[in-house]
MIGU-18859 format. One record per residue (C-alpha): residue in three letters; x, z, y; residue number from 1. Coordinates in steps of 0.001 Angstrom, whole numbers, plus 524288, in hexadecimal, padded with zeros to 5 digits. Example, Ala and Ser with C-alpha at 12.3 -4.5 7.8 and 13.67 -1.06 7.14 Angstrom:
BEGIN
- ALA; 8300C; 81E78; 7EE6C; 1 $
- SER; 83566; 81BE4; 7FBDC; 2 $
This chain:
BEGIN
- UNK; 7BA14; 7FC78; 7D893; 1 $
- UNK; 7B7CB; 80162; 7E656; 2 $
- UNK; 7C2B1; 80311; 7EEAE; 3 $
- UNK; 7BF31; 8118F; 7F04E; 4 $
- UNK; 7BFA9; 81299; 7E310; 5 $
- UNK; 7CEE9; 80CFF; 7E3D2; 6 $
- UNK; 7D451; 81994; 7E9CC; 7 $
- UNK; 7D4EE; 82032; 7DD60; 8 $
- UNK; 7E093; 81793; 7DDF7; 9 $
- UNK; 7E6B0; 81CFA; 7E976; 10 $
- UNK; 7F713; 81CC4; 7E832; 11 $
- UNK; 7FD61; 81C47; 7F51F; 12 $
- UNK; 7FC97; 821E1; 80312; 13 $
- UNK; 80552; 817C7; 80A7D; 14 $
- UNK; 80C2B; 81B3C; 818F5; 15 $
- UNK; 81217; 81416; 8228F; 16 $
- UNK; 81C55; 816AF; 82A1E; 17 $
- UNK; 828D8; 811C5; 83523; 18 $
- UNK; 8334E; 815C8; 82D32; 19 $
- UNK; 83426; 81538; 81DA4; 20 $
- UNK; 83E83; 81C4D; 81CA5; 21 $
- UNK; 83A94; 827F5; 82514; 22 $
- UNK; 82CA5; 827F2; 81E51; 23 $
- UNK; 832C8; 82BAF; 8120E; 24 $
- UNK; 83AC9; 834D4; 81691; 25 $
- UNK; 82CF7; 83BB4; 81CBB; 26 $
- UNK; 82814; 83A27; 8107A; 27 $
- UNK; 83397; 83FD0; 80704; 28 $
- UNK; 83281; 84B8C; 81278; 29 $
- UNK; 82582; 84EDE; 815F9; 30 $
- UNK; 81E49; 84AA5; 80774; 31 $
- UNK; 82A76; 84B62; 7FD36; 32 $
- UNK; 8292A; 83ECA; 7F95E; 33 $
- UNK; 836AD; 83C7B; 7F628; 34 $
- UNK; 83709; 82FA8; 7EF78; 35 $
- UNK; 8313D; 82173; 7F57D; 36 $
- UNK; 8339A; 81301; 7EF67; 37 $
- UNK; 83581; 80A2C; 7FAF9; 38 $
- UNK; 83389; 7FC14; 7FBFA; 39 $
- UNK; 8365A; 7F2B5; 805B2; 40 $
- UNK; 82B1F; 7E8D1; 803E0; 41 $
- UNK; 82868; 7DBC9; 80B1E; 42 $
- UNK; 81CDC; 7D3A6; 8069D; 43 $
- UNK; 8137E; 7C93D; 80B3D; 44 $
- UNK; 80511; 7D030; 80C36; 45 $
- UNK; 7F7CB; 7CA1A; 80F59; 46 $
- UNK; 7F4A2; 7D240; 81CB8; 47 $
- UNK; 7E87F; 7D28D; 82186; 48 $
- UNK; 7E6ED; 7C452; 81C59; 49 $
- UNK; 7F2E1; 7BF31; 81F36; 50 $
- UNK; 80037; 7BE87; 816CB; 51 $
- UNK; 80A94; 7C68D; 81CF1; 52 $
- UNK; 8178C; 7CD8D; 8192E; 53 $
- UNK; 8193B; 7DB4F; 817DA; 54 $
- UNK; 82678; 7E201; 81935; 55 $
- UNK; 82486; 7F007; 81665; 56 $
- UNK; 82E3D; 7FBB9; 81065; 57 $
- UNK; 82720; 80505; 807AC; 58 $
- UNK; 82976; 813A6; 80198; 59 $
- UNK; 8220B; 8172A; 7F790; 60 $
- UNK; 8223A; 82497; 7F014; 61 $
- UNK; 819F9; 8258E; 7E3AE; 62 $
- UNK; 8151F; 831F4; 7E05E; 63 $
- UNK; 80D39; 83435; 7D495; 64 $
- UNK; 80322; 829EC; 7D57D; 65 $
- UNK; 80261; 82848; 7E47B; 66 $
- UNK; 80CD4; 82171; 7EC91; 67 $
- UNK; 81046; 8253A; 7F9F6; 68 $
- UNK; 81519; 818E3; 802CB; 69 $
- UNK; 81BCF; 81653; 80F43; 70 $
- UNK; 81B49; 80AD3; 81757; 71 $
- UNK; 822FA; 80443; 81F94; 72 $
- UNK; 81E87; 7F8A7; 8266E; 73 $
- UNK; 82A7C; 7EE8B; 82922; 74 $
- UNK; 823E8; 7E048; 82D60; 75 $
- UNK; 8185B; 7D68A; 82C8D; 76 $
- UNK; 80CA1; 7DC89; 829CD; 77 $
- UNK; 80DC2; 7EAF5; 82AE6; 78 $
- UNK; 80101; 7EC49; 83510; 79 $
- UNK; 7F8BD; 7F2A2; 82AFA; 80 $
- UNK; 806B0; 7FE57; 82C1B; 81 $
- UNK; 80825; 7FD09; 839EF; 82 $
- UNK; 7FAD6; 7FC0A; 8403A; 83 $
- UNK; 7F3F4; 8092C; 84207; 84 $
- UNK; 80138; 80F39; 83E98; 85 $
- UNK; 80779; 817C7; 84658; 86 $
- UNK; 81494; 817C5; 8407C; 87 $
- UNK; 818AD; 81DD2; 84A62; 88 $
- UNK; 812DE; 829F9; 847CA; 89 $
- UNK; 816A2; 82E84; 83C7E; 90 $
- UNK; 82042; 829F0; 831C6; 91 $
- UNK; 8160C; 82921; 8272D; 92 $
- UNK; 80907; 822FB; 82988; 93 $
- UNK; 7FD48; 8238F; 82068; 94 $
- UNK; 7F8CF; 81377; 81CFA; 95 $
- UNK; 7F2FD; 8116B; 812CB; 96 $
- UNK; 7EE31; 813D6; 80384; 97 $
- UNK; 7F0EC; 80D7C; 7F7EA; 98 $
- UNK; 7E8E7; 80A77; 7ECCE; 99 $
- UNK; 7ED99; 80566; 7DFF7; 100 $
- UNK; 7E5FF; 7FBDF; 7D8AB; 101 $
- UNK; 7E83F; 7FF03; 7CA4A; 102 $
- UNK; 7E6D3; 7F3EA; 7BFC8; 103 $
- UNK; 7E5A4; 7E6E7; 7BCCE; 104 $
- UNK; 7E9DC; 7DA30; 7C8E8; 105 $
- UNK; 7DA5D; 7D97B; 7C6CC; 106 $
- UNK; 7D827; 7E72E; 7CF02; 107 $
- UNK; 7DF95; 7E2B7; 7DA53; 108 $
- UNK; 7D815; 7D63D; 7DBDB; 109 $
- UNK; 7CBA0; 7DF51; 7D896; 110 $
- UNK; 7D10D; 7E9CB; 7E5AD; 111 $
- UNK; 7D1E1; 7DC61; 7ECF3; 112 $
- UNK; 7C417; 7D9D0; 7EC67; 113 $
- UNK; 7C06D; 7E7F8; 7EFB0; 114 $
- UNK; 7C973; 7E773; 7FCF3; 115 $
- UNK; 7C327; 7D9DF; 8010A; 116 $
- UNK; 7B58A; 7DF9E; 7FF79; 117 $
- UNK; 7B873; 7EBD3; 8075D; 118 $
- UNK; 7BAFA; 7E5E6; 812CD; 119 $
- UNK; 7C7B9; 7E9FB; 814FB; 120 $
- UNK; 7D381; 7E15A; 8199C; 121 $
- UNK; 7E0EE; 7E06D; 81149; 122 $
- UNK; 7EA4F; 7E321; 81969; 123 $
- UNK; 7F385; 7E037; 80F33; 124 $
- UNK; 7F178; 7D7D2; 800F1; 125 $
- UNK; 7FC10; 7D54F; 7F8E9; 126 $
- UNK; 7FCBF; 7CB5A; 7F334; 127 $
- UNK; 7F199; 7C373; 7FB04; 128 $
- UNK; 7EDE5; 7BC8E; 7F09A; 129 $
- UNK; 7EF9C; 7C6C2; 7E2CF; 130 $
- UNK; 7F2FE; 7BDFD; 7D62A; 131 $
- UNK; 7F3DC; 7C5F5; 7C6F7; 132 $
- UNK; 801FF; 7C3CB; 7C912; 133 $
- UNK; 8049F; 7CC37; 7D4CA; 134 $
- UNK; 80921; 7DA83; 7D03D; 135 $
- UNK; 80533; 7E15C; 7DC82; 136 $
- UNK; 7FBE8; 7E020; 7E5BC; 137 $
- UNK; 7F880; 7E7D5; 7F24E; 138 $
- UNK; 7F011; 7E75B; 7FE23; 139 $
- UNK; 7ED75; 7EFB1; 80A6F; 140 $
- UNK; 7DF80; 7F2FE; 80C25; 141 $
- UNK; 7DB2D; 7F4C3; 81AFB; 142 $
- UNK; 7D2FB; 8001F; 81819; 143 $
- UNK; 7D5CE; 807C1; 82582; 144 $
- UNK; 7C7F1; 805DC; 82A1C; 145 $
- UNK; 7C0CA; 80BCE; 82020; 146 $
- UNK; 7CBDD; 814FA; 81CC4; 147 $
- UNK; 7D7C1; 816A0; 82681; 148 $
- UNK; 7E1AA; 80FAD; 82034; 149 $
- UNK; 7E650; 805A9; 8167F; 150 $
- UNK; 7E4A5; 803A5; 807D7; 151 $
- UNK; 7EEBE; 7FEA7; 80047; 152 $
- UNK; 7E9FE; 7F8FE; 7F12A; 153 $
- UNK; 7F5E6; 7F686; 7E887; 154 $
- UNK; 7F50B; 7EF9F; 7DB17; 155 $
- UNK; 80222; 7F043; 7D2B8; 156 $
- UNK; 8037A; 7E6EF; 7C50D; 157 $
- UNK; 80482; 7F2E9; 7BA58; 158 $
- UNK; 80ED7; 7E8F7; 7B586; 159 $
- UNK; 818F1; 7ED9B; 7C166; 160 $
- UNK; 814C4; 7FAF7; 7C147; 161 $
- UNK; 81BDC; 80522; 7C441; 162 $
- UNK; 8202D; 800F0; 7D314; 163 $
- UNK; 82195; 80930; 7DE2C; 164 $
- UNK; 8165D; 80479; 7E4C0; 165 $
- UNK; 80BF6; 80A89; 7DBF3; 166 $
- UNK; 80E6C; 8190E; 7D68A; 167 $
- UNK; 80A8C; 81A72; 7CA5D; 168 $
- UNK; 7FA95; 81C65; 7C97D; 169 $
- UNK; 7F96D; 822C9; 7BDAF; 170 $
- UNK; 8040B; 82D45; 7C019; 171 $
């Protein structure tokens, strides 16, 4: 499969922003979105090569089979929020896309491959090193050269399914 070919996949805008809080309350106002999952997560992430924690808090509204996600970045390595961010500016800001990769632990190691022989950097891989027992895995694709932002990939066991992280695709 081609990575191009991967959008059909599409779920999730994701948005960063200062203040969780206050970017839901945008978002119940000015879209109707009225109800978000949050999450405070903190988790050790391969970085541009290097293992690093990530404390984050999360909002996440599914709706139908597309998810719309807030970020906000706490500590350690929250560059690939920050930098080129001007959170300044406005409470929500546009960061990235999220793909889902459907099926078998077999497809994410096969999406793997395809991101090494693009070219482009991970910012993020989780776990570094994927095993058959993990239940999800995730990286951040550096894809803002070739397409002005970042690409998330997301592969959730079917086992744990449903979780808030992943609408559901075939709604």
């Amino acid at each position: 499969m081609t990575i191009a070919a991967r959008y059909g996949e599409l779920f999730q805008m994701s948005y960063i922003t200062r203040d969780l809080d206050a970017a839901m309350a945008h978002a119940r106002e000015t879209l109707g979105i009225e109800e978000f999952s949050t999450t405070d997560a903190e988790v050790e992430v391969l970085s541009f090569g290097r293992m690093r924690p990530l404390k984050i808090r999360a909002a996440m509204a599914n709706i139908g089979r597309n998810q719309f996600e807030i970020i906000q970045p706490v500590s350690g390595a929250i560059e690939i929020y920050t930098d080129e961010v001007d959170l300044s500016g406005h409470i929500l800001n546009f960061h990235h896309i999220a793909i889902a990769v459907r099926g078998p632990f077999e497809n994410w190691l096969k999406l793997l491959d395809e991101v090494r022989a693009s070219g482009d950097e991970f910012a993020f891989l989780m776990p570094p090193e994927p095993t058959p027992d993990d239940k999800v895995c995730f990286c951040y694709v550096d894809t803002r050269k070739r397409l002005g932002h970042y690409t998330e990939f997301l592969w959730v066991d079917e086992a744990i399914k449903p979780i808030a992280a992943m609408p559901d695709l075939d709604a």
